[in-house]
C-alpha positions as CSV (number, residue, x, y, z in Angstrom):
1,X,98.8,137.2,122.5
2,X,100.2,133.8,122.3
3,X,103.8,134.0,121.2
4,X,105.4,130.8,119.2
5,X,109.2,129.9,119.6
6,X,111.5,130.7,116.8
7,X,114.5,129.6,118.2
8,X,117.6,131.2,120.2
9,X,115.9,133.1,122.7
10,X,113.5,134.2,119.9
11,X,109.1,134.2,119.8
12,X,107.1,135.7,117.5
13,X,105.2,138.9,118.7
14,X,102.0,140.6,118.2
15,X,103.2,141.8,114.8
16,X,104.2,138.7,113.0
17,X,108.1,139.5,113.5
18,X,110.6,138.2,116.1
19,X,111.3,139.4,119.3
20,X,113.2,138.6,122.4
21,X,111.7,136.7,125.3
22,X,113.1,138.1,128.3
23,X,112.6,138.5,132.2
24,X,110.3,140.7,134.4
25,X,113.8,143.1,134.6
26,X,114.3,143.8,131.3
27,X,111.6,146.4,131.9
28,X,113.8,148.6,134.4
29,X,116.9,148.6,132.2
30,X,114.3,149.5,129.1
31,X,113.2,152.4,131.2
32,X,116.3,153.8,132.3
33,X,117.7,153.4,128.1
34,X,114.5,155.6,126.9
35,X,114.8,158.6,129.7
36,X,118.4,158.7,128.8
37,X,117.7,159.2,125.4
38,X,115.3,161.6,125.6
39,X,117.2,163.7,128.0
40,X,120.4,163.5,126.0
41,X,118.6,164.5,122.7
42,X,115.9,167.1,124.4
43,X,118.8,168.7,125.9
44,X,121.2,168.6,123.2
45,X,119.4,169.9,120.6
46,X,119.7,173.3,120.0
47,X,123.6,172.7,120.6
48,X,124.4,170.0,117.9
49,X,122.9,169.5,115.2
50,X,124.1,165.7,114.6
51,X,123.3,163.3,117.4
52,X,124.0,160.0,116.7
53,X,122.9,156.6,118.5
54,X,124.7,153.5,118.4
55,X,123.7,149.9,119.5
56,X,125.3,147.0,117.9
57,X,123.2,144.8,120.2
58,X,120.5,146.4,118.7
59,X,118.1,142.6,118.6
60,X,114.3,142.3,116.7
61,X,113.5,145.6,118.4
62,X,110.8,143.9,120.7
63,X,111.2,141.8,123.7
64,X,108.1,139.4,125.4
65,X,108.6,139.4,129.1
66,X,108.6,135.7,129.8
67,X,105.5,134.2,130.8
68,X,103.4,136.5,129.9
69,X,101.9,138.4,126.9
70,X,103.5,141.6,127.8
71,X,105.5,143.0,125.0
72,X,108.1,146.1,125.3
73,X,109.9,148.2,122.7
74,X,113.4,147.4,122.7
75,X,116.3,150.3,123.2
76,X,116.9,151.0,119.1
77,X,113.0,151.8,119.2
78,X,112.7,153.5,122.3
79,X,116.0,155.9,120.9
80,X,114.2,156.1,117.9
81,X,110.5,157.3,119.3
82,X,112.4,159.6,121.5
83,X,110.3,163.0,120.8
84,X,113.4,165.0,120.3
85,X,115.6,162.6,117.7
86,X,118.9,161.5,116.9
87,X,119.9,162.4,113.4
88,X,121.5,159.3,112.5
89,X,121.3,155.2,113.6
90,X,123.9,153.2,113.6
91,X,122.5,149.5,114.5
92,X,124.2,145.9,114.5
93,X,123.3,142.3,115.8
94,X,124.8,139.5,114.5
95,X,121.2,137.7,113.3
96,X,119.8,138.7,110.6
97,X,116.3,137.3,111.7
98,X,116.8,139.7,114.2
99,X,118.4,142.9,112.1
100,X,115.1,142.2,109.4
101,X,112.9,142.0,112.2
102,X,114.4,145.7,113.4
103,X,114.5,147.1,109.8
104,X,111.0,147.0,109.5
105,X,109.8,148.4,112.8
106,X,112.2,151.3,112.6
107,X,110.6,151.8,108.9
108,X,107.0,152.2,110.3
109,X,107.8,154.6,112.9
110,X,108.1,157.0,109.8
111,X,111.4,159.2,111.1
112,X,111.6,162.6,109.7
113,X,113.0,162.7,106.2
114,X,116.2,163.6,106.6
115,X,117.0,160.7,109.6
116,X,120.2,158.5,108.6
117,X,119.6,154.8,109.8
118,X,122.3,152.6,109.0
119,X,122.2,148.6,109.4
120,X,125.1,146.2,109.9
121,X,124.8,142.4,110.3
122,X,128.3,141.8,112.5
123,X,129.5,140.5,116.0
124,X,129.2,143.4,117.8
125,X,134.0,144.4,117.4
126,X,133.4,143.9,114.0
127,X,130.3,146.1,113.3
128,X,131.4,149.1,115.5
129,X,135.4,148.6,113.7
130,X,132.6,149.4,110.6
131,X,130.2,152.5,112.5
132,X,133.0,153.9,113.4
133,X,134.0,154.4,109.4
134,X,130.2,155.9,108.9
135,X,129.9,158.2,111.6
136,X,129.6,162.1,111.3
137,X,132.6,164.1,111.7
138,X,133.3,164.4,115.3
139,X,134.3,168.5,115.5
140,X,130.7,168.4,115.3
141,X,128.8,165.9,116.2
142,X,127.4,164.3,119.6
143,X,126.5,160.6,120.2
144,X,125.0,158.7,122.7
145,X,126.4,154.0,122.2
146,X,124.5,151.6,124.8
147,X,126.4,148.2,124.6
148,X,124.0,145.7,125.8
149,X,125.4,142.7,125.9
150,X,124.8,139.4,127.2
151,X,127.7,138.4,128.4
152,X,131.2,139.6,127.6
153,X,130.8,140.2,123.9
154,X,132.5,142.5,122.9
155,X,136.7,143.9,123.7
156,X,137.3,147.1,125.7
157,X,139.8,148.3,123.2
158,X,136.2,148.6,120.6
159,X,135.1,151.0,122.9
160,X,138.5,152.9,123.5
161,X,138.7,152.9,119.6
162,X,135.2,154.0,118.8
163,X,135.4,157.1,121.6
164,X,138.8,158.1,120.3
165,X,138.8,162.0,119.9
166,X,134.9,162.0,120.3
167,X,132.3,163.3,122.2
168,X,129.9,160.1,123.1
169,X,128.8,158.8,126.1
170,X,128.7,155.6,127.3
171,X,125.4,153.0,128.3
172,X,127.3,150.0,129.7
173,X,125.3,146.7,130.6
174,X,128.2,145.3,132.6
175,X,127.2,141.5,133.6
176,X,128.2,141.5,137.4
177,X,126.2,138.1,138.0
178,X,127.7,136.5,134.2
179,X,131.0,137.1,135.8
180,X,130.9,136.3,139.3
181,X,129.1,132.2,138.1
182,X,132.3,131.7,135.6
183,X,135.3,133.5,137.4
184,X,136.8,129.9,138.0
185,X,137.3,129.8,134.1
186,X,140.2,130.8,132.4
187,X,138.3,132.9,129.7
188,X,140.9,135.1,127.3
189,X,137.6,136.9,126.3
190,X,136.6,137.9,129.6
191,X,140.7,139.5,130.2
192,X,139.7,141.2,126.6
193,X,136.1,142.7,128.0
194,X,138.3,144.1,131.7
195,X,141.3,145.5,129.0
196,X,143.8,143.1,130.9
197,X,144.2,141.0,133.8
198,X,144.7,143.2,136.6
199,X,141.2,143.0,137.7
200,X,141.9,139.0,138.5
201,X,143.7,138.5,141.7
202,X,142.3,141.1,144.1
203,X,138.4,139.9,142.1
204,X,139.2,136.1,143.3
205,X,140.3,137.3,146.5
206,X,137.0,138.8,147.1
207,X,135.1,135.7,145.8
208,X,137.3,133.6,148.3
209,X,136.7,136.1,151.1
210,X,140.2,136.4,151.8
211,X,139.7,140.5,151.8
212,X,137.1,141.2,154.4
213,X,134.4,143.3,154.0
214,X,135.7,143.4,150.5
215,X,132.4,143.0,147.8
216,X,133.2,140.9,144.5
217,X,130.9,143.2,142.8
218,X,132.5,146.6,143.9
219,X,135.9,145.1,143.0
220,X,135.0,144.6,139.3
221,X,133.2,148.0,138.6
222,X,136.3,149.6,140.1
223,X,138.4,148.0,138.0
224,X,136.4,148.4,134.6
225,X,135.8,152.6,135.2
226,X,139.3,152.7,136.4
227,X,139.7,151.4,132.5
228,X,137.1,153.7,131.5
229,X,139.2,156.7,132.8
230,X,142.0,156.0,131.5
231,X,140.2,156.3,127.8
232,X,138.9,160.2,129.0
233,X,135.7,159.3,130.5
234,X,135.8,161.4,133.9
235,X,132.6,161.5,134.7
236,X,131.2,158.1,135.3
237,X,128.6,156.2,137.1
238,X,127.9,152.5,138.4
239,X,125.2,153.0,140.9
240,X,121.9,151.6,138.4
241,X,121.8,147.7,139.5
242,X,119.4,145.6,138.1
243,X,118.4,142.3,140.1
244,X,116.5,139.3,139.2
245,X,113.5,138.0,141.7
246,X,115.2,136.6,144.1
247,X,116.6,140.0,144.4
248,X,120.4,139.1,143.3
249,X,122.3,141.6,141.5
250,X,122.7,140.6,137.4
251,X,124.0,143.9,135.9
252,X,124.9,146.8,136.5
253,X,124.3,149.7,133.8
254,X,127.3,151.7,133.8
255,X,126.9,155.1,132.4
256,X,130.2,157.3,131.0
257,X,130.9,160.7,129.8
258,X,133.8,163.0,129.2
259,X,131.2,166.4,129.9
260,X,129.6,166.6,133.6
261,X,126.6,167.5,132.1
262,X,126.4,163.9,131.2
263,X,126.3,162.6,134.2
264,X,124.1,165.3,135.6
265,X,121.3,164.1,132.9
266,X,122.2,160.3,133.8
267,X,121.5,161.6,137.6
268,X,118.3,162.8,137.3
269,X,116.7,160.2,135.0
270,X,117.8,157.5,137.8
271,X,117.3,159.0,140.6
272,X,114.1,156.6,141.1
273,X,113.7,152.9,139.9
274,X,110.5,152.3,137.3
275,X,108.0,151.5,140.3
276,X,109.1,154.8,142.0
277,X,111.5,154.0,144.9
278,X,115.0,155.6,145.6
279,X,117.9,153.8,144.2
280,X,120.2,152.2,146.9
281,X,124.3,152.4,146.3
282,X,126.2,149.7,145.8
């Protein structure tokens, strides 16, 4: 396949629409997005009837991996192809090349009949202040959000808003490397992304060195699922780090729930890394 540009990170795939070009480790995140959603709906089932999704990073639907003619589903189609499904879709970008481009791969995968897949064209505060009026009544419903990000865009207090008095667990891309290349800036929407500015001085201590042994990295995941419990979500996880080749840490995907089960299906699907191999702690 030979891709052509379209602009904004954007190339046209296989199938005439647009999709992302992206790096070799795009793939490992992808992988870890569809086991947790098959997990969370296979084991789910027969307990709730709704299960919702939510992604309002939701892109084309298709990513290229850079350099090569390799193309992968992106995580609204892998939740969507998951063999047991979620009842209802709540999806968002901001582009609408890239919301038209999704639209019309969800529509050929041909969901069951009664699937609710709902569409919003927003920044991702404003589109989940708008899901959040859609979504089934919580008494009796279960959902599963991935925020994928890439940078800081979007406030903690969306997600303390949208999890209020609900059962959903949390995918987090949470851009360790994105932080740690800017954390000279003064950036008002970074303090919005940590809920505050408590995470600063003991964060720019660590990237000074002035706390031995202390890691930069550590410092700022601490700090965010500190925030995390604070909104209910007890059982959390940080340990899935994604690096680039030169094997420097980018993201981590942070995973929260307020059931242990949760995290017991979020251990088991990332126990091992896509090529096989253990997963190392942070």
């Amino acid at each position: 396949m030979t891709s052509r540009s379209r602009g904004q990170g954007l190339v046209i795939a296989s199938d005439e629409l647009p999709a992302l070009e992206v790096a070799e480790h795009t793939k490992e995140k992808e992988f870890v997005i569809e086991r947790i959603a098959g997990i969370f709906n296979a084991g789910m089932r027969n307990l709730w009837n709704r299960r919702y999704y939510i992604d309002p990073f939701a892109g084309p639907g298709m990513c290229l991996i850079k350099g090569t003619a390799t193309e992968i589903d992106g995580s609204p189609i892998l939740a969507a192809k998951s063999r047991a499904k979620f009842t209802d879709y709540f999806l968002a970008d901001k582009s609408p090349d890239c919301l038209d481009a999704l639209e019309k791969r969800i529509t050929r995968l041909a969901l069951p009949e009664q699937t609710s897949v709902h569409y919003y064209q927003d920044d991702a505060d404003m589109a989940v202040s708008r899901i959040s009026k859609d979504l089934p009544p919580a008494r009796s419903s279960l959902g599963l959000a991935v925020f994928d990000p890439w940078g800081w865009d979007f406030s903690f207090a969306t997600i303390a808003n949208l999890s209020e008095r609900r059962r959903l667990d949390l995918v987090i891309n949470f851009p360790i490397g994105y932080i740690k290349r800017n954390w000279e800036k003064e950036l008002p929407k970074l303090d919005m992304f940590m809920n505050g500015t408590s995470y600063k001085e003991p964060f720019q201590a660590a990237m000074r060195r002035e706390t031995p042994g202390e890691m930069p990295a550590r410092v700022l995941l601490d700090s965010y699922t500190g925030e995390l419990r604070g909104i209910g979500y007890e059982y959390i996880r940080d340990h899935v780090l994604v690096d680039n080749s030169r094997h420097r840490t980018l993201y981590c995907l942070i995973f929260a729930s307020k059931h242990e089960r949760g995290a017991d299906f979020w251990d088991k699907v990332t126990q091992r890394k896509q090529s096989g191999q253990l997963r190392m702690l942070l």
